[in-house]
NUMIVEX-86056 format. One record per residue (C-alpha): x, y, z; residue number from 1. Coordinates in steps of 0.1 Angstrom, whole numbers, plus 5000, padded with zeros to 4 digits. Each point is the difference from the previous one (the first is absolute). Example, Ala and Ser with C-alpha at 12.3 -4.5 7.8 and 13.67 -1.06 7.14 Angstrom:
VEXVEX    c1    c2    c3    i
VEXVEX  5123  4955  5078    1
VEXVEX  5014  5034  4993    2
// end
This chain:
VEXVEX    c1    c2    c3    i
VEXVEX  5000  5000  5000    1
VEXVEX  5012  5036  4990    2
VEXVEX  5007  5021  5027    3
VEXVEX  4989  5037  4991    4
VEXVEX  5024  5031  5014    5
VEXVEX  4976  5022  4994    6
VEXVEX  4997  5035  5021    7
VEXVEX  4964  4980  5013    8
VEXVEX  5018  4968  5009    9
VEXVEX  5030  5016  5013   10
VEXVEX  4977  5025  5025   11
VEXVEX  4979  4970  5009   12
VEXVEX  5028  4987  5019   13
VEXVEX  5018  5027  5009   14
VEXVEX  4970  5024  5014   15
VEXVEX  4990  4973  5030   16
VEXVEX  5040  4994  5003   17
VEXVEX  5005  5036  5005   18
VEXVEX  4969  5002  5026   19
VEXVEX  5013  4969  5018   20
VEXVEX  5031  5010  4999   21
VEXVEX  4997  5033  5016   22
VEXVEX  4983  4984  5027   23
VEXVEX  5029  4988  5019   24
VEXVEX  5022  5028  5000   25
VEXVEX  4965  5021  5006   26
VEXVEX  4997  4978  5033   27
VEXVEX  5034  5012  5015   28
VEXVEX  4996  5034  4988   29
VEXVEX  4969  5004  5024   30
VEXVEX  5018  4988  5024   31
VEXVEX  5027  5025  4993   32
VEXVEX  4974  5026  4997   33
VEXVEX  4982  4994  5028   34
VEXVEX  5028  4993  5026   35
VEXVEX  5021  5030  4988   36
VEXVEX  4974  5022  5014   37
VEXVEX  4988  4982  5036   38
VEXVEX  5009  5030  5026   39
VEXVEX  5022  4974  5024   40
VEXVEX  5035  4994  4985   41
VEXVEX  4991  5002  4962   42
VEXVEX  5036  5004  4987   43
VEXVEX  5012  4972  5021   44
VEXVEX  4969  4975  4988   45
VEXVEX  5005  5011  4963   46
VEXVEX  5031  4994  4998   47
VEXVEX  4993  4966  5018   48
VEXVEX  4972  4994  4975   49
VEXVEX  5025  5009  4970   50
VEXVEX  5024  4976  5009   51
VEXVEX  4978  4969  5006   52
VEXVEX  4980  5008  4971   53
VEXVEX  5033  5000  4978   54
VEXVEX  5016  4966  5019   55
VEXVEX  4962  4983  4996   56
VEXVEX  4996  5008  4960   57
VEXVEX  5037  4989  4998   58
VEXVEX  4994  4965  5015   59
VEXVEX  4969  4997  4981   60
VEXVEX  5009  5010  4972   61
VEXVEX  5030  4975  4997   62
VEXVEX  4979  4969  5016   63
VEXVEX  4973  5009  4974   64
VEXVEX  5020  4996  4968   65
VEXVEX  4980  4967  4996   66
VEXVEX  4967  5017  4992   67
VEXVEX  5023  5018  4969   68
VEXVEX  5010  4965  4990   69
VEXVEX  4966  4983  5003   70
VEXVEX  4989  5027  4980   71
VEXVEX  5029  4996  4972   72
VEXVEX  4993  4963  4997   73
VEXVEX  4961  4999  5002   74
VEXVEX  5002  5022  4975   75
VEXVEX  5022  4986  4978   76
VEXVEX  4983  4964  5001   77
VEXVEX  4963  5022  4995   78
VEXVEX  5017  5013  4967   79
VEXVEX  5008  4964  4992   80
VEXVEX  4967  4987  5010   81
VEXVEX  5018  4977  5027   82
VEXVEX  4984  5013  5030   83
VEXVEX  4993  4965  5012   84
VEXVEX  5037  4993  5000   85
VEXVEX  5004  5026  5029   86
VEXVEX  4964  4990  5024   87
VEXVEX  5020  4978  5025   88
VEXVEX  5028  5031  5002   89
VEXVEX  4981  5022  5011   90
VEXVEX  4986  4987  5034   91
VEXVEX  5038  4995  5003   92
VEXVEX  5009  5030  4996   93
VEXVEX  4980  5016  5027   94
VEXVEX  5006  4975  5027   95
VEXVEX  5038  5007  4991   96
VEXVEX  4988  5039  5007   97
VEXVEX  4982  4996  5033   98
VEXVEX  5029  4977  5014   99
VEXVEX  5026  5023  4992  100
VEXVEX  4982  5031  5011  101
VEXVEX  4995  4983  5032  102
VEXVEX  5038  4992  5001  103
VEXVEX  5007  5041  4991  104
VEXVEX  4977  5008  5027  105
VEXVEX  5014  4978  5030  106
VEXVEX  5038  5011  4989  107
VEXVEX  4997  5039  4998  108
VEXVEX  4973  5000  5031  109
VEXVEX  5025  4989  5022  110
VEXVEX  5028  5020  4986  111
VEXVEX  4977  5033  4998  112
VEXVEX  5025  5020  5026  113
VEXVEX  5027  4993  4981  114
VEXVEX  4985  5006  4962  115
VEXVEX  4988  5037  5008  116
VEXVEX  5033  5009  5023  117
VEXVEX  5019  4991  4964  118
VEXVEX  4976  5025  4983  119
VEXVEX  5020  5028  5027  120
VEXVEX  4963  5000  5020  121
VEXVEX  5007  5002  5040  122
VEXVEX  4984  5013  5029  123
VEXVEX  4958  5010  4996  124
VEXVEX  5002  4994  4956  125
VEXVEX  5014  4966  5008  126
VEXVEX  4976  4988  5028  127
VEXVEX  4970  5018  4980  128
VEXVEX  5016  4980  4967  129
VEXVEX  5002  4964  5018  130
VEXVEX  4966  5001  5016  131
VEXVEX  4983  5012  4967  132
VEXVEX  5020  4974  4979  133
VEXVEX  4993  4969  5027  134
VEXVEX  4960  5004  4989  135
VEXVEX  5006  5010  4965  136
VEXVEX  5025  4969  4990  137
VEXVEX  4966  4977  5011  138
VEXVEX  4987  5010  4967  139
VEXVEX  5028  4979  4980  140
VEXVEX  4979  4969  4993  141
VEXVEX  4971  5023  4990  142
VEXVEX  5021  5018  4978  143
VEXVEX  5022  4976  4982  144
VEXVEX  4972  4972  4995  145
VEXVEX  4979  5032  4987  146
VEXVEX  5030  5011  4976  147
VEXVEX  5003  4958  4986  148
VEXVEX  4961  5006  4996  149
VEXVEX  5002  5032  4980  150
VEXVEX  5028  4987  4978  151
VEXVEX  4978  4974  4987  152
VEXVEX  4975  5025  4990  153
VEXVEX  5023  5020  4979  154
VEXVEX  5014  4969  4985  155
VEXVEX  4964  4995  4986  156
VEXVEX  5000  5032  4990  157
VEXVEX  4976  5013  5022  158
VEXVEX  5009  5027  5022  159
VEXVEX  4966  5013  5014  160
VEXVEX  4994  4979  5029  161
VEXVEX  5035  5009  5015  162
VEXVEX  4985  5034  4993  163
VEXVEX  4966  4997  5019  164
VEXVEX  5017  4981  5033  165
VEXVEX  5032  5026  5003  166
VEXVEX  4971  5030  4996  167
VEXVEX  4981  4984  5030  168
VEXVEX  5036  4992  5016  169
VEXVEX  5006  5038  4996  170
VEXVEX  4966  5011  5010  171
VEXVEX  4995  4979  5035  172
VEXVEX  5038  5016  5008  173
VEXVEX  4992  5033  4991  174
VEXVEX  4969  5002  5028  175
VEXVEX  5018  4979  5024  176
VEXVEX  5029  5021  5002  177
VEXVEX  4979  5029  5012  178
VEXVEX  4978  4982  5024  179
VEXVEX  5032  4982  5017  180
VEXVEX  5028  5022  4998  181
VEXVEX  4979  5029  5011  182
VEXVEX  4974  4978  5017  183
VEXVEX  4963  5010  5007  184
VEXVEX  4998  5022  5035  185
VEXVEX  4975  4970  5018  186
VEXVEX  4999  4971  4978  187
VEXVEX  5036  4997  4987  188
VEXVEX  5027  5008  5021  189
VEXVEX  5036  5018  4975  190
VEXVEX  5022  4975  4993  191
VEXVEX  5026  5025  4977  192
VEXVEX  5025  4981  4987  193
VEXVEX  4987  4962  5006  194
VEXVEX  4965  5013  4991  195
VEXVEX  5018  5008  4961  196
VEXVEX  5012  4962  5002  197
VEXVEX  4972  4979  5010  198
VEXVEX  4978  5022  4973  199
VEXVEX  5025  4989  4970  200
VEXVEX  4994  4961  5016  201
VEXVEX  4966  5002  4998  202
VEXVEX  5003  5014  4963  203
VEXVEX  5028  4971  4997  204
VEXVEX  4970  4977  5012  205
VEXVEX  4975  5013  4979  206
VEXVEX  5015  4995  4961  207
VEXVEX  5014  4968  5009  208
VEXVEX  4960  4988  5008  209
VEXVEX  4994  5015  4969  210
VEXVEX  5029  4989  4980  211
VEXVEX  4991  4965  5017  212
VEXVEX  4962  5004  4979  213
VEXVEX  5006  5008  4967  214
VEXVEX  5030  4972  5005  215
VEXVEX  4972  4974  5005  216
VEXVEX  4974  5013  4976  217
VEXVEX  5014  5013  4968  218
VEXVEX  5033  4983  4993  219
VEXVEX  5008  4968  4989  220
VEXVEX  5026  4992  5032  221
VEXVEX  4992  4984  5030  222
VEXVEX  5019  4994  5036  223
VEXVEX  5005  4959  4998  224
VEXVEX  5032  4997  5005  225
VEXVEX  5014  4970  4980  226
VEXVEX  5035  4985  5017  227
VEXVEX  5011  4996  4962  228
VEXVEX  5019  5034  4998  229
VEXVEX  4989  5015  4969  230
VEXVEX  5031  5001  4971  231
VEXVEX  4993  5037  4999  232
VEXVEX  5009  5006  5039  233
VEXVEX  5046  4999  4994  234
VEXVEX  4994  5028  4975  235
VEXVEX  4975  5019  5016  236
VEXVEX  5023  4997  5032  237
VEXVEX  5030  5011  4983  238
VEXVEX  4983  5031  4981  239
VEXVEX  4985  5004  5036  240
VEXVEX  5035  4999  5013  241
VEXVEX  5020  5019  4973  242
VEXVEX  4971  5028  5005  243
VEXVEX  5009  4997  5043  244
VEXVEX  5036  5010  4998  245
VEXVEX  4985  5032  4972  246
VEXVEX  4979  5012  5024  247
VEXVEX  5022  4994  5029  248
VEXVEX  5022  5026  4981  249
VEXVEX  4976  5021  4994  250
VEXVEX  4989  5001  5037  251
VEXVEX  5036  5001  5007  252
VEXVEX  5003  5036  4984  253
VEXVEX  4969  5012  5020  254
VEXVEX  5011  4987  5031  255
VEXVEX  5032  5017  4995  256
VEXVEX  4981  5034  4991  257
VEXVEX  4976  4998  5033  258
VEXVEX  5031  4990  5020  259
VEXVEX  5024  5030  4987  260
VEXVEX  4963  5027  5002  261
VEXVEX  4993  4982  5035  262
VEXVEX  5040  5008  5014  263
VEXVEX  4991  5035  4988  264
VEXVEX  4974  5006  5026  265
VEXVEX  4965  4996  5009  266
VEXVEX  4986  5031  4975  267
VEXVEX  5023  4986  4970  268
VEXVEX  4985  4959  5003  269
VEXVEX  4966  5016  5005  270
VEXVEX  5008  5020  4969  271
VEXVEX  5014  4972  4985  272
VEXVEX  4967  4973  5009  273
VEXVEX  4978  5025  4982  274
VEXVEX  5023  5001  4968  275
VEXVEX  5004  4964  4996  276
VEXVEX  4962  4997  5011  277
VEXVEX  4991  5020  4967  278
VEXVEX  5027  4985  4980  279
VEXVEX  4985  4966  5006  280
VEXVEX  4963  5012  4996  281
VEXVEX  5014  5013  4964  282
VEXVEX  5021  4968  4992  283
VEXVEX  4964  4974  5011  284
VEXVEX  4980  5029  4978  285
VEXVEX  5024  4997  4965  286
VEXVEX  5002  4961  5010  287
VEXVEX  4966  4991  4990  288
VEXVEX  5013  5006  4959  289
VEXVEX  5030  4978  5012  290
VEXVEX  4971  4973  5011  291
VEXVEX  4987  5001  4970  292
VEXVEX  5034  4993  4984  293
VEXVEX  5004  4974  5024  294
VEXVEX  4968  4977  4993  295
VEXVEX  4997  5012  4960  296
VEXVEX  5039  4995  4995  297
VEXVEX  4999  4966  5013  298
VEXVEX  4971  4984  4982  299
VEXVEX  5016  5018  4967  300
VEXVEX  5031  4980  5008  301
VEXVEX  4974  4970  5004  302
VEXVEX  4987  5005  4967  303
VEXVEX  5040  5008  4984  304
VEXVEX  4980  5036  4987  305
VEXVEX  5029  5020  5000  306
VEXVEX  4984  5024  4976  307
VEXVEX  4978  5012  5027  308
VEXVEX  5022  4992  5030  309
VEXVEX  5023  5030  4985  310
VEXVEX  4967  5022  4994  311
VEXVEX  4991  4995  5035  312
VEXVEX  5033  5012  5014  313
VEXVEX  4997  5034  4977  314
VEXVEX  4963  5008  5013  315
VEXVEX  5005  4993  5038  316
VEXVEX  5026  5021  4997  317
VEXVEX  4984  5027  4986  318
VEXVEX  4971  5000  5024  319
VEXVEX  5021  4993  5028  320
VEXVEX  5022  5027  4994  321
VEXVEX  4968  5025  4992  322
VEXVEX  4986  4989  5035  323
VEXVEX  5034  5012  5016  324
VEXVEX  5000  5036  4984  325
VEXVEX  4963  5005  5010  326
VEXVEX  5008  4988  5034  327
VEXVEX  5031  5025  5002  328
VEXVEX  4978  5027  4985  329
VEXVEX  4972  4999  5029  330
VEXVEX  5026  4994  5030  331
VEXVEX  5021  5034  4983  332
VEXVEX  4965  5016  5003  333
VEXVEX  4998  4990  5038  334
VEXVEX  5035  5001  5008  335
VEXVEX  4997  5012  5038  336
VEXVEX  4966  4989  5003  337
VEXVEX  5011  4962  4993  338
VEXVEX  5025  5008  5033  339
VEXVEX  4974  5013  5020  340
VEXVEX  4979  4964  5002  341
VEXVEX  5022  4982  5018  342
VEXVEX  5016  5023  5024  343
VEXVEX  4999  5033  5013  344
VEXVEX  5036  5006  5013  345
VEXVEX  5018  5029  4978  346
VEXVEX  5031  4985  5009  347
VEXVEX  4992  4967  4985  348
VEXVEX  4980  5019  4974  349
VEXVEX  5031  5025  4984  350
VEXVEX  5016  4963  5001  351
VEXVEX  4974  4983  4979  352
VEXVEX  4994  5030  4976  353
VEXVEX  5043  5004  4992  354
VEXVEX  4999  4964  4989  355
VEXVEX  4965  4992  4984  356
VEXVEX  5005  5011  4965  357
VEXVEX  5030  4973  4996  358
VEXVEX  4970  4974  5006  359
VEXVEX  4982  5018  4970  360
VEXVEX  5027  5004  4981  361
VEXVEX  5005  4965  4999  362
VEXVEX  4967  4988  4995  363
VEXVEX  4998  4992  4957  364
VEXVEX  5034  4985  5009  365
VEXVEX  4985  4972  5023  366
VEXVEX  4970  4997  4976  367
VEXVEX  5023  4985  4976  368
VEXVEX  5014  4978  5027  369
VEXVEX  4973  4987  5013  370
VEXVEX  4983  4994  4966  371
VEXVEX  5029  4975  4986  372
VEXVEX  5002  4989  5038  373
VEXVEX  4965  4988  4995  374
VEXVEX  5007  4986  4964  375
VEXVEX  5032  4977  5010  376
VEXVEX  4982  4984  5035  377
VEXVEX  4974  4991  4974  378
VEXVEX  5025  4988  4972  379
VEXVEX  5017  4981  5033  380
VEXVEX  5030  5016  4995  381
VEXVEX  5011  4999  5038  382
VEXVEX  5036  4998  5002  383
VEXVEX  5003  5029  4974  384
VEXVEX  4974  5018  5022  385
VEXVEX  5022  4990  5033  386
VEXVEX  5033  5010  4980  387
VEXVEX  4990  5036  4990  388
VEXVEX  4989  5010  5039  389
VEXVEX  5031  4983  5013  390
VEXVEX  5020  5025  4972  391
VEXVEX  4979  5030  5007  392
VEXVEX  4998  4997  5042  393
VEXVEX  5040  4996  5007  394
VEXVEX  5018  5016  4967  395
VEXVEX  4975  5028  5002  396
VEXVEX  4983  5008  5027  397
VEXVEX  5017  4992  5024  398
VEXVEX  5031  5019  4990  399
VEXVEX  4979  5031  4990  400
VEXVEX  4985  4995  5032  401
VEXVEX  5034  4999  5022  402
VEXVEX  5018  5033  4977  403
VEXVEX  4971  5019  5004  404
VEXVEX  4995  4994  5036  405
VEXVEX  5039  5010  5004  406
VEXVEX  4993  5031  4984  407
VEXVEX  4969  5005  5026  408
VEXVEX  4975  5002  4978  409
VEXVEX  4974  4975  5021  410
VEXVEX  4970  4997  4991  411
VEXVEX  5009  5013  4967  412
VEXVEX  5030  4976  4997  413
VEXVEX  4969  4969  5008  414
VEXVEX  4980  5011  4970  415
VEXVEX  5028  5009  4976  416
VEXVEX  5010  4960  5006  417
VEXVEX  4962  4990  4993  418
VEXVEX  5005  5019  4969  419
VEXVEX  5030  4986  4984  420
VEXVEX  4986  4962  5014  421
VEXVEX  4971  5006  4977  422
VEXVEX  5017  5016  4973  423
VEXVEX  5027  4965  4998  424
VEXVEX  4968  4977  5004  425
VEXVEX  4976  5017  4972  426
VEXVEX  5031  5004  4977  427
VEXVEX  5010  4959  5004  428
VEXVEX  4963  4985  4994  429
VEXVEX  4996  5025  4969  430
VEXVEX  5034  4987  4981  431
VEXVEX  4995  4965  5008  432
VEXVEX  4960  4995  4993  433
VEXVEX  5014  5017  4966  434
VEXVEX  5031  4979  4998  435
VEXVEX  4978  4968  5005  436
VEXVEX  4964  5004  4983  437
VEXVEX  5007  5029  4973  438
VEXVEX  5007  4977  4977  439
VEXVEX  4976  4973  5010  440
VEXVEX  4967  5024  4993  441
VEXVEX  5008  4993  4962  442
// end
């Protein structure tokens, strides 16, 4: 069957992958939002927030590289109309998930103390940063069985019901954030900080019992688990763990930038956890296009369309990158207005405003990045994937990062090292999908 990359068929994934992916990073920018301006402490319990959020999206998002691969290879058996090759995999897949997550949780629990104190965090941050962390890492199984979940839906091409249970996700946060952190003067009493993280578990809660529905009633797939591992499980393990050690790197550079802001002082990290907060919120927002590249990449590799697999990398891109200048254009409009939402320090304020137009400036750079990202975890070009971060986090930014910072420019010196780290990984996808399916498309 002929796979279409029409603008329709593109947007029909990518809209409800933009939506859902938004979500996430829309969950811990609430919580920034709303803890940054409690009356007790609110530097202290930002900053805390900032730094958990960043060390929780790091784990997850390296532990969750198996959702991209189930998605790469249900795809690519869909475009060879193989599905049934792949039914016993998939129960696999997320048992595998909701063990290790389990694993991930017990290890970095324990260790808490120690994790944040590497992140520079002592005294109130770093007893306001364990205690939130100790409820939020309960949410790993939720999370991670929830991601396995959601990359089965975009490997059948079908990114809308990821879409309608990270909305609700987003939606049951939003109002328990309020009702908990601030609490209800009779009814509920203020929890501040813990109230933020036991409102992101219930959201946690909430699209996995969703995810868990349209699981059971629209797919194919099923949760017997069959003791015959599936043939499909060693390579979807080792593009699982060629896409760890990528992410590990890339979490390695943010770490390093929240350690360096956080050694700074209290108003630079909560400058900093507002930054990255956006930066991340833009990166899920441009991602849904590099969804789409993901599931419709794959099943074109499926079908060996490489006519329309080089189409569909020039359209992504061109929407993606669109989506980043209209995103830069309405955040230049609200420059210090954007600031004002998540704090009202002017200290930490000048901070964010000196530094924010790097994040802008950067932003049709990442699109491109994120866009032949998307294409190669659907090609299942892992170790290429894996080699290009390892390239772009310790040849480039982390030299950029330790010159600049000699030079004392700080927070300045964080983003200009996010900058050139894009700028090596966009430029390395773009010469090799052209190296290696240019001449194919004919």
């Amino acid at each position: 069957m002929a796979t279409s990359v029409s603008f329709k068929n593109i947007n029909r994934i990518a809209i409800p992958a933009i939506i859902a992916g938004i979500a996430e990073p829309l969950i811990s920018l609430t919580d920034i939002a709303v803890i940054g301006n409690v009356e007790e402490n609110s530097i202290e319990a930002l900053a805390a927030a900032g730094i958990v959020g960043s060390f929780l999206s790091a784990i997850i998002w390296i532990v969750a590289q198996t959702k991209t691969a189930i998605s790469a290879i249900v795809s690519q058996h869909l475009g060879a109309n193989r599905l049934h090759a792949v039914k016993t995999l998939i129960p696999q897949a997320i048992g595998f998930n909701f063990l290790f997550s389990l694993v991930i949780y017990a290890v970095t629990a324990f260790f808490a103390e120690a994790i944040f104190s590497a992140y520079n965090a002592e005294g109130l941050i770093l007893q306001y940063s364990e205690n939130y962390y100790q409820i939020r890492a309960l949410g790993y199984p939720l999370t991670l069985v929830t991601f396995a979940i959601f990359g089965v839906f975009r490997g059948l091409q079908n990114t809308l019901w990821a879409m309608k249970c990270s909305l609700t996700g987003a939606v049951v946060n939003v109002a328990l954030d309020y009702l908990l952190v601030y609490g209800v003067e009779g009814y509920i009493p203020a929890m501040h900080l813990e109230g933020a993280a036991f409102a992101s578990l219930a959201a946690q809660g909430t699209m996995l019992i969703m995810a868990l529905w349209f699981f059971f009633k629209k797919t194919p797939f099923h949760f017997k688990l069959s003791f015959n591992i599936n043939p499909q499980m060693r390579p979807l393990l080792l593009m699982a763990a060629n896409l760890f050690v990528r992410t590990a790197a890339l979490n390695f550079a943010i770490y390093l930038a929240n350690a360096y802001a956080t050694d700074y002082g209290n108003n630079y990290i909560a400058a900093q956890s507002i930054l990255m907060n956006i930066w991340l919120f833009f990166s899920f927002f441009i991602d849904g296009y590099a969804n789409a590249g993901n599931a419709i990449g794959g099943r074109l590799l499926g079908a060996r369309d490489y006519k329309n697999l080089w189409e569909l990398s020039k359209k992504i891109s061109l929407y993606a990158v669109l989506i980043a200048l209209i995103l830069m254009g309405i955040c230049g409009i609200f420059y210090e207005e954007i600031g004002l939402l998540f704090n009202k320090e002017a200290t930490v304020l000048a901070l964010f405003s000196s530094v924010f137009w790097i994040v802008l400036l950067m932003q049709p750079v990442n699109a491109i990045a994120f866009m032949f990202d998307g294409i190669f975890k659907g090609l299942g070009e892992a170790k290429y994937l894996r080699n290009v971060l390892l390239v772009a986090t310790f040849l480039g930014f982390t030299p950029t990062l330790l010159i600049s910072d000699y030079f004392g420019l700080k927070l300045h010196a964080i983003w200009m090292a996010f900058f050139v780290w894009m700028l090596i990984r966009s430029s390395a996808l773009v010469i090799q999908f052209r190296r290696k399916y240019l001449d194919k498309e004919v």
